[in-house]
C-alpha positions as MATLAB code, in Angstrom:
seq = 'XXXXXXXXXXXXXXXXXXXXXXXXXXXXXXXXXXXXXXXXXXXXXXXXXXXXXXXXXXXXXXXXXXXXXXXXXXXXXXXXXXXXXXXXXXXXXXXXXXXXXXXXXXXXXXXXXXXXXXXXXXXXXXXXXXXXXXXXXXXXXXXXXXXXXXXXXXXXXXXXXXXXXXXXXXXXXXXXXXX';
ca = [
     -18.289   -8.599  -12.472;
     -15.227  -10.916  -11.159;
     -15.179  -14.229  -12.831;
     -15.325  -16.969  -10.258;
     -12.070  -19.222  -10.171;
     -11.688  -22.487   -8.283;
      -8.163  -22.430   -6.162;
      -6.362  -25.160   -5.423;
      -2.718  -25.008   -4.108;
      -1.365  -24.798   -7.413;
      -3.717  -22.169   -8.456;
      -2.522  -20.265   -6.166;
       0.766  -19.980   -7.112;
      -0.810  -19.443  -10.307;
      -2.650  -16.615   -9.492;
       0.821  -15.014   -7.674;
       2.936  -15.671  -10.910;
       0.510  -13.500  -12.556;
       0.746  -10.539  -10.658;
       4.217  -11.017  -10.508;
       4.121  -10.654  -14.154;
       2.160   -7.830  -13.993;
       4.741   -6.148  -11.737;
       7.448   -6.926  -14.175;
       5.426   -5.598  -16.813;
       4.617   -2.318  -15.018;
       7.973   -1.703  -14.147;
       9.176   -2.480  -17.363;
       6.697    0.186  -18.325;
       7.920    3.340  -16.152;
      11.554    2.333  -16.705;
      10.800    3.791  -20.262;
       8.029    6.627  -18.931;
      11.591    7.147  -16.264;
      14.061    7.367  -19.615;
      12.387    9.398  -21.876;
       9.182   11.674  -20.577;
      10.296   12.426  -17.168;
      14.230   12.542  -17.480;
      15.439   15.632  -16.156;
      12.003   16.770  -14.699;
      12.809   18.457  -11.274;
       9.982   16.246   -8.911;
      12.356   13.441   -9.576;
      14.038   12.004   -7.307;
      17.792   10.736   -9.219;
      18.544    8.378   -6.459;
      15.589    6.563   -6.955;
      14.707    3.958   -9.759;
      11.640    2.232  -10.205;
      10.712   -1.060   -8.486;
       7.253   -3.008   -7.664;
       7.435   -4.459   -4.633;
       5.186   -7.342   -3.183;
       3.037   -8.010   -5.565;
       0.588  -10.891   -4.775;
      -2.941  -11.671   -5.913;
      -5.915  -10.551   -4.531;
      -9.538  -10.654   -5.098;
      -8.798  -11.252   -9.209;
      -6.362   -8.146   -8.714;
      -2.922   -7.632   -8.185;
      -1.990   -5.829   -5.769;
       1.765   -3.801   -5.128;
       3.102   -0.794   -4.184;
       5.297    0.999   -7.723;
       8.135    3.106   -6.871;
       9.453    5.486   -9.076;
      12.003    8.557   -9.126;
       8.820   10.741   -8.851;
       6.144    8.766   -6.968;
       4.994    5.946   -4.804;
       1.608    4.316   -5.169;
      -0.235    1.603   -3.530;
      -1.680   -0.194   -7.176;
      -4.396   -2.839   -8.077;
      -4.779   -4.277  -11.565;
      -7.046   -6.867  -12.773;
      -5.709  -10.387  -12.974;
      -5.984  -12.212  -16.521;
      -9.411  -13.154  -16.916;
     -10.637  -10.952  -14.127;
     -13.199   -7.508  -15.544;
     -13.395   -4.853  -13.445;
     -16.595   -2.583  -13.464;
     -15.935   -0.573  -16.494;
     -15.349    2.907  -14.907;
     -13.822    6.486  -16.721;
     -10.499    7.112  -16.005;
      -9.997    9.969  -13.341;
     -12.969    8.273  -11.019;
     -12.194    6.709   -7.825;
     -13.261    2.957   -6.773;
     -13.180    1.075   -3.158;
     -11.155   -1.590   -2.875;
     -11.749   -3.560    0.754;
      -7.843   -4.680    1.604;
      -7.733   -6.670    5.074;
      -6.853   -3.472    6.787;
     -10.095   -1.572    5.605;
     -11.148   -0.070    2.506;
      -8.522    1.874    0.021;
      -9.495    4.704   -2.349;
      -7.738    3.823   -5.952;
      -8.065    6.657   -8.547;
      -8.675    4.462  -12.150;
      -5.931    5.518  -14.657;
      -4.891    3.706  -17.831;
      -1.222    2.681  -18.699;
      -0.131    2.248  -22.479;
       1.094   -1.474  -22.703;
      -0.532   -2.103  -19.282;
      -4.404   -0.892  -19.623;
      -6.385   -0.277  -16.483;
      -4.136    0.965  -13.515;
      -6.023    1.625   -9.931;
      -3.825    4.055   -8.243;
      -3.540    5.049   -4.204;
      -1.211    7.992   -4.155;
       1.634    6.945   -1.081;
       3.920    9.852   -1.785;
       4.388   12.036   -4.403;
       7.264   14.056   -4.724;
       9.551   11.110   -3.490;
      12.523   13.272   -1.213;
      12.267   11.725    1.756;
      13.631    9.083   -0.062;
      17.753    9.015    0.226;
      18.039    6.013   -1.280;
      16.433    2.772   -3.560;
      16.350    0.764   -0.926;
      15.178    2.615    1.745;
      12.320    3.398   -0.547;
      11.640   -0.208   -1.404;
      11.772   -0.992    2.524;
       9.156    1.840    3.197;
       7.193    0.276    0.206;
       7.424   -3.369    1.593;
       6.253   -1.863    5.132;
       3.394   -0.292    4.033;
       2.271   -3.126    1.809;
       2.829   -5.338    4.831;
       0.367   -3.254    6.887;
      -2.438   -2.846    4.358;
      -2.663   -6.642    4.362;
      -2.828   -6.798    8.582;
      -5.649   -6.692    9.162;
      -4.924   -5.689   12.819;
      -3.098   -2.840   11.426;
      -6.340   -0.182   11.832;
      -6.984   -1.386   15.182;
      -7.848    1.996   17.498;
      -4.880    2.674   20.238;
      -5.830    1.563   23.543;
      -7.667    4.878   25.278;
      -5.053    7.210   26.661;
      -4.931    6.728   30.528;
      -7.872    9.053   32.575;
      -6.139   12.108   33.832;
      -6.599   12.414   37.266;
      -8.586   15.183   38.952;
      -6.852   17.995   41.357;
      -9.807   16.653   43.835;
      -8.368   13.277   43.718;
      -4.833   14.657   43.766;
      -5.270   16.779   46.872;
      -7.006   13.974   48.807;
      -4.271   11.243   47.636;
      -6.465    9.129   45.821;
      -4.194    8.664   42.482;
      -2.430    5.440   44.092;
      -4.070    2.327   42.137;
      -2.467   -0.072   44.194;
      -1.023   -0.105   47.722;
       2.996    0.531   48.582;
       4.937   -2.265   49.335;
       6.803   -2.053   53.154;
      10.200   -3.390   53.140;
      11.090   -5.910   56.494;
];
């Protein structure tokens, strides 16, 4: 169960420092997975590297999207001084973002501990470059925290009928006459 904090301005800031120092951590960490257990493994992508992008706080998580030469995932880790339900790794959890609810898939990171993953893309090709891949990444970040993002499309207009069609009916408003 989340522990409860009291925010003030500053704690804010507080709580975003923290995930940014989670993101520097993480990336620090597949930098070295990057270097030594997946060099030279074909699903990489070489003209990627690894970045995490927009991290920010986030019900006691922090919450990014990790790039790497061989995936990119939507992640949520607990805060400092946040527990999470204890949970196996390999089980999925909800997490309600302000564009609906996300599927995570609990994994565990040597020097990081418990990792939530979403799976964005995996190979990475599409990618031709880092920054084009970091763009995508800040984009899709953006829109899982609109919460106007999952909004249904307006209802495609109602095709007309060959009844209506034959008897001239499909004019909604009448012509205008020129003088």
């Amino acid at each position: 169960m989340p522990v409860e904090i009291e925010i003030d301005a500053q704690g804010i800031d507080a709580l975003d420092a923290a995930a940014n120092d989670i993101a520097v951590r993480l990336a620090a960490r597949y930098r070295v997975i990057a270097e030594t257990s997946m060099a030279d493994v074909p699903i990489c992508n070489p003209a990627l590297d690894v970045a995490a992008t927009g991290f920010r706080a986030y019900c006691g998580r922090a919450v990014g999207v990790v790039t790497t030469p061989w995936f990119m995932n939507l992640v949520a880790i607990a805060l400092p001084g946040q527990e999470l339900d204890r949970v196996v790794p390999g089980q999925t959890v909800r997490l309600c973002l302000p564009a609906g609810e996300v599927e995570f898939i609990v994994g565990a990171l040597e020097g990081v501990g418990r990792v939530d993953s979403c799976s964005l893309f995996s190979p990475v090709f599409e990618f031709a470059t880092m920054d084009e891949a970091c763009a995508v990444a800040g984009e899709i970040l953006h829109t899982f925290f609109d919460p106007q993002a999952l909004e249904p499309p307006p209802p495609p207009p109602a095709r007309p009928s060959r009844r209506d069609l034959l008897r001239g009916r499909l004019k909604t408003q009448p012509e205008e006459v020129e003088p």
